[in-house]
C-alpha positions as CSV (number, residue, x, y, z in Angstrom):
1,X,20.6,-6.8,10.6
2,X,21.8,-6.6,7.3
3,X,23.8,-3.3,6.4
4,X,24.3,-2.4,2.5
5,X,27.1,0.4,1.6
6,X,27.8,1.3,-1.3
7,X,30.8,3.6,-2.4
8,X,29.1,6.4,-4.5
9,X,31.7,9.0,-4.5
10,X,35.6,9.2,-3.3
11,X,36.6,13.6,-3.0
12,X,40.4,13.4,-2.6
13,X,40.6,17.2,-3.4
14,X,38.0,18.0,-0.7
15,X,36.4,20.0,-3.1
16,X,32.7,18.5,-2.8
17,X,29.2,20.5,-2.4
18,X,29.9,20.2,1.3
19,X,33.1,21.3,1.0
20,X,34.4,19.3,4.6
21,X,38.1,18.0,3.6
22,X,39.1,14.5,1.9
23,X,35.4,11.8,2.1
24,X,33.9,9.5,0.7
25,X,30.6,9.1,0.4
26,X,28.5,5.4,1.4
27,X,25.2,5.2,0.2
28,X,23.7,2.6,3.3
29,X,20.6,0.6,3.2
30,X,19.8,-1.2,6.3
31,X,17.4,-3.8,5.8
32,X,15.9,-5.8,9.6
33,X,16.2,-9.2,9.2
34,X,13.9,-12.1,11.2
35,X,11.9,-11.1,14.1
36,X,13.4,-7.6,14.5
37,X,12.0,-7.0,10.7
38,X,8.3,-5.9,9.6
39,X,7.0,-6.0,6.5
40,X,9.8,-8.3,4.8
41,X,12.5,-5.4,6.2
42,X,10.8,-2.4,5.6
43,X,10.3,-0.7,8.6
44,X,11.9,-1.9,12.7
45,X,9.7,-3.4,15.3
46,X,11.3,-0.8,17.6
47,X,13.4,2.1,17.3
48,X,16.4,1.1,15.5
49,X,20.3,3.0,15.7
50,X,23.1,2.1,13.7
51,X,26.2,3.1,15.3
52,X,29.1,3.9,13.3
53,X,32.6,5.0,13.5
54,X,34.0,7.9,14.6
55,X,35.2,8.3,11.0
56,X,31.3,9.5,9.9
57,X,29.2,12.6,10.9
58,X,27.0,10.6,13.7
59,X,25.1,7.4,14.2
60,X,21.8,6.7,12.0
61,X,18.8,6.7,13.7
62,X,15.5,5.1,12.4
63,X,12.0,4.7,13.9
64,X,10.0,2.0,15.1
65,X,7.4,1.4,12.1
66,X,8.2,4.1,9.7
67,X,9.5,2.4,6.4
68,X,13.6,2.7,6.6
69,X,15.0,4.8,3.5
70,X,18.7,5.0,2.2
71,X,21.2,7.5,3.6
72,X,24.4,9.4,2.5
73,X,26.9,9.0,5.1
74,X,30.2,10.9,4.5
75,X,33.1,9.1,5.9
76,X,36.4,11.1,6.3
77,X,39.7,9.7,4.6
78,X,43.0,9.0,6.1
79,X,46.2,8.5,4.7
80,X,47.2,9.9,1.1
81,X,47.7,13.1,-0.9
82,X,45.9,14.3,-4.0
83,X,49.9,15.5,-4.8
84,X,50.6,12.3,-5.2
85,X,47.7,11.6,-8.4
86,X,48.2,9.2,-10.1
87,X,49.9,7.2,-7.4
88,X,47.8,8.6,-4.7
89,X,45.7,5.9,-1.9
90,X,43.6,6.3,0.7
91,X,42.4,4.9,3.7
92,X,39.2,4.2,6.1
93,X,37.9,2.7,8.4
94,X,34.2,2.4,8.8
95,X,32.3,0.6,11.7
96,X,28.8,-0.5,11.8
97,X,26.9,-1.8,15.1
98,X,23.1,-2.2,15.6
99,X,21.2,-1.3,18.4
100,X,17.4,-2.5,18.6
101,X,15.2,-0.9,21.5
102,X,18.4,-1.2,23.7
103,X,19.8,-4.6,22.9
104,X,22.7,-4.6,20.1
105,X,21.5,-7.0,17.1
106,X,24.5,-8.6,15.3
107,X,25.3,-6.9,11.8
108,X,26.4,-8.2,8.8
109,X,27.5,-6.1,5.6
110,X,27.8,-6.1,2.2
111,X,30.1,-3.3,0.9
112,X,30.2,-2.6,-3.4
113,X,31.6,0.6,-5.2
114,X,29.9,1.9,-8.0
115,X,33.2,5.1,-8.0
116,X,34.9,4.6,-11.3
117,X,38.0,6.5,-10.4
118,X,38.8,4.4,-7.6
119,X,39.7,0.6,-6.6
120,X,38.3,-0.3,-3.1
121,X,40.1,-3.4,-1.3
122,X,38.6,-4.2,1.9
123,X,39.5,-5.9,4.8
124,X,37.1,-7.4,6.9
125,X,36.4,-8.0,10.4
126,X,33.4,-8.5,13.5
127,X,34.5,-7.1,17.1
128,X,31.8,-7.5,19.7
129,X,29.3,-7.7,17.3
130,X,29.9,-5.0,15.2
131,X,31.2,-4.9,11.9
132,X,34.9,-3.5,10.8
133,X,35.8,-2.6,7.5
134,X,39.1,-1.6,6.9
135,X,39.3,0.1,3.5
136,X,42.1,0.8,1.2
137,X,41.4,3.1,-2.1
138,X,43.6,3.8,-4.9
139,X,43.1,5.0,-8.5
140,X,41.5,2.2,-10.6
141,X,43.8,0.9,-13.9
142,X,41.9,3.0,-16.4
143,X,42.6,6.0,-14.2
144,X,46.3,5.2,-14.2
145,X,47.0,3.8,-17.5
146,X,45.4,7.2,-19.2
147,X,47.6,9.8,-16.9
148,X,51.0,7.6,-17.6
149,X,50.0,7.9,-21.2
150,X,49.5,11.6,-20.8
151,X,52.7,12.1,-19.3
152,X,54.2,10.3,-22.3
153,X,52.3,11.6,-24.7
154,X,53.3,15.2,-22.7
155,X,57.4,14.4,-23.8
156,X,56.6,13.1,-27.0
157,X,55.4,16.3,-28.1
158,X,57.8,18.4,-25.8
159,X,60.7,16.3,-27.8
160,X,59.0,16.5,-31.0
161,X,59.1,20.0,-30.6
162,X,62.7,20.4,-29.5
163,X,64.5,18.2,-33.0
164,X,61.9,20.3,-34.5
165,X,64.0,23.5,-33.0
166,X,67.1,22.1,-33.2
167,X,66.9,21.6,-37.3
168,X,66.0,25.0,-37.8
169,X,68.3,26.4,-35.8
170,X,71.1,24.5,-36.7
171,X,69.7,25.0,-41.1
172,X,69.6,28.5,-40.1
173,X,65.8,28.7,-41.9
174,X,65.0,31.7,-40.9
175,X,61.5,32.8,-39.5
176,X,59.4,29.6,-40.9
177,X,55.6,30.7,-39.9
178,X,54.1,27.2,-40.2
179,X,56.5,25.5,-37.5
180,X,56.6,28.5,-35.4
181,X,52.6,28.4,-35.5
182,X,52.8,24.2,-34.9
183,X,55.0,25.0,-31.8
184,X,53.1,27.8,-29.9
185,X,50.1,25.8,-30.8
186,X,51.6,22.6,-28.8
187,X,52.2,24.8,-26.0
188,X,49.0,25.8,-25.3
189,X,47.2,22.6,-26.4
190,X,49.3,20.3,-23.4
191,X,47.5,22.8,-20.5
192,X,44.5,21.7,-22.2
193,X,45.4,18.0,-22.6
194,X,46.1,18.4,-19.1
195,X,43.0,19.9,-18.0
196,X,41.4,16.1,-19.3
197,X,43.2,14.5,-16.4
198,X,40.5,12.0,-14.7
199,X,39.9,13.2,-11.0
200,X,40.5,16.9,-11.9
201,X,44.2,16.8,-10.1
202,X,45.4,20.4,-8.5
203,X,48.3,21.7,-10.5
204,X,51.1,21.1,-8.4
205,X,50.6,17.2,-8.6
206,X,53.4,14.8,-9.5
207,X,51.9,14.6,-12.9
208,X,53.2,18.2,-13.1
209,X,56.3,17.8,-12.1
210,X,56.9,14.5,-13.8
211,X,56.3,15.5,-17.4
212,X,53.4,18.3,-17.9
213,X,55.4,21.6,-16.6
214,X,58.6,20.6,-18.0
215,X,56.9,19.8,-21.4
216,X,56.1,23.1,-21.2
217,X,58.9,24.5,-20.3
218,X,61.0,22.8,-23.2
219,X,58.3,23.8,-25.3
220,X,58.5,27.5,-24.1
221,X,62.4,27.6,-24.5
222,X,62.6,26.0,-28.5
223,X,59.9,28.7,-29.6
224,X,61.4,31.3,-28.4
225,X,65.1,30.4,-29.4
226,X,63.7,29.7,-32.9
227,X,62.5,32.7,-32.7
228,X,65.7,34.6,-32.0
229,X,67.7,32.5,-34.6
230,X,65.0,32.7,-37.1
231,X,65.5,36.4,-37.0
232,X,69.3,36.9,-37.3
233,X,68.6,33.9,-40.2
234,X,67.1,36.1,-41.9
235,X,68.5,38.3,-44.6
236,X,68.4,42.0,-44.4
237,X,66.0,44.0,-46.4
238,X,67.8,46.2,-49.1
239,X,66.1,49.6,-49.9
240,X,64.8,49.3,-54.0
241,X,67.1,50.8,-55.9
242,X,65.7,53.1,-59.4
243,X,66.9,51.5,-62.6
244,X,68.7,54.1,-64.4
């Protein structure tokens, strides 16, 4: 029996349609193989159960004759926090045995992942005839590489801002408009930068805390001191006086 799973979809955030907790969704295609097989592996000889782990929502069940379509199996994930993002991994472990009008069939499967947010590395194994996969999930390198240059790019602008501060403070320039509007600008422009994050991390994640709320924070602080500086920079406005 040959068992095709494919990795369609990894929710850390648990915030799927089903709404369940932290899975990840196989796509399987079982295909009968030999004499259990009709029609090239279209349909069982008999009635045909895949049992699986206690890590899915239930075994899958097909019929004797009846052509065997793909299924969505959500498998829950262990291990991990989305708090972590980007340095956050998973776990699962995901178990397939076949049963053929009551005598198990030995199993073999092919696992793939078509989830572009994710690395899968998978550990293989066959206990009593059925099939162990032990599988390990962590943000793939284009996942990583763009949030560890947002939270660079996140204190280059933060420290940009805060020489920026810093020379007209210390020049006493008074209320300049332009780099006032450049700052607040910055400020709001990082929470939507941030909003671009790949995997749509909770705020609260070590990105946060890392670079993106203290960006802000710095940010925050040299507007509003340039602010109060600018204004005792300026000079005082003197009443017109009538020329005699």
């Amino acid at each position: 029996m040959d068992v095709s799973a494919t990795i369609e979809r990894v929710d850390a955030a648990g915030r799927g349609p089903r709404a369940a907790g932290r899975e990840m969704t196989l796509r399987v295609l079982v295909t009968p193989r030999g004499a259990p097989a009709e029609a090239d592996g279209v349909s069982p000889t008999e009635d045909l159960t895949v049992q699986t782990s206690t890590a899915t929502r239930g075994d899958l069940t097909f019929k004797a004759h009846q052509r065997i379509a793909t299924m969505d199996v959500p498998v829950a994930l262990t291990g991990g926090s989305i708090t972590d993002y980007p340095f956050d991994a998973y776990g699962a472990d995901v178990e397939f045995g076949a049963v053929l009008g009551g005598e198990k069939v030995p199993v073999r499967v092919t696992l793939s992942n078509n989830d572009v947010l994710f690395s899968a590395r998978v550990d293989a194994s066959t206990t009593q005839g059925i099939a162990v996969l032990g599988i390990d999930l962590a943000r793939s390198n284009s996942v990583f590489v763009f949030a560890v240059f947002m939270m660079l790019a996140m204190w280059a602008l933060a420290l940009s801002v805060l020489i920026g501060g810093w020379y007209l403070v210390t020049r006493r320039k008074g209320l300049t408009w332009p780099a006032l509007g450049r700052m607040a600008a910055t400020l709001f422009a990082l929470a939507a930068f941030r909003n671009t994050a790949r995997g749509s991390p909770p705020i609260g994640c070590l990105l946060d805390y890392i670079a993106f709320l203290w960006a802000e924070t710095v940010i925050a602080f040299c507007l509003i001191t340039v602010v109060i500086a600018g204004i005792r920079a300026e000079p005082p406005v003197t009443a017109p006086t009538d020329a005699p």
